[in-house]
C-alpha positions, 0 to 999 in steps of 0.5 A: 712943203707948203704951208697947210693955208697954201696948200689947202687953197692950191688943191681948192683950185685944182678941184674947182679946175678938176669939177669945170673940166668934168662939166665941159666934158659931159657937155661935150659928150651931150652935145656928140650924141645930139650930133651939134659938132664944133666944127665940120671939115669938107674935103674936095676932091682932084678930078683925078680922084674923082675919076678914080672913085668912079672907075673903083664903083664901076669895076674894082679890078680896073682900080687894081690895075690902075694901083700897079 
C-alpha cells in the first residue's frame, strides 16, 4: 500500500484527469448537438454502383434480380 502523501497526491490526479475527461465530454456533446462534427467522410461511389442505386429507384424487383 502507498504512503497516504502518494496516494493522496495520485487520486488528486486521477480526479483532475477524471474532471478534464467529463469537461471534453460535455463539449463534445455540445458541439454534436450544434452539428460542428470533427470530422465528415465522403464516400464516391463505382459507376457500377451508381447504376445499381438508379435501376433500385426506378424498379426494385429488377434489383432483386440483379442480387440472384
Amino acid at each position: 500500500m502507498l504512503p497516504k502523501s502518494k496516494a493522496t497526491a495520485k487520486s488528486k490526479s486521477v480526479d483532475a484527469e477524471m474532471a478534464q475527461f467529463q469537461a471534453d465530454l460535455l463539449q463534445s456533446i455540445r458541439e454534436l448537438k450544434a452539428g460542428q462534427y470533427a470530422r465528415v467522410t465522403k464516400v464516391s461511389t463505382t459507376p457500377a454502383a451508381q447504376t445499381l442505386l438508379k435501376v433500385a429507384n426506378s424498379n426494385p424487383k429488377a434489383l432483386l434480380a440483379v442480387a440472384i
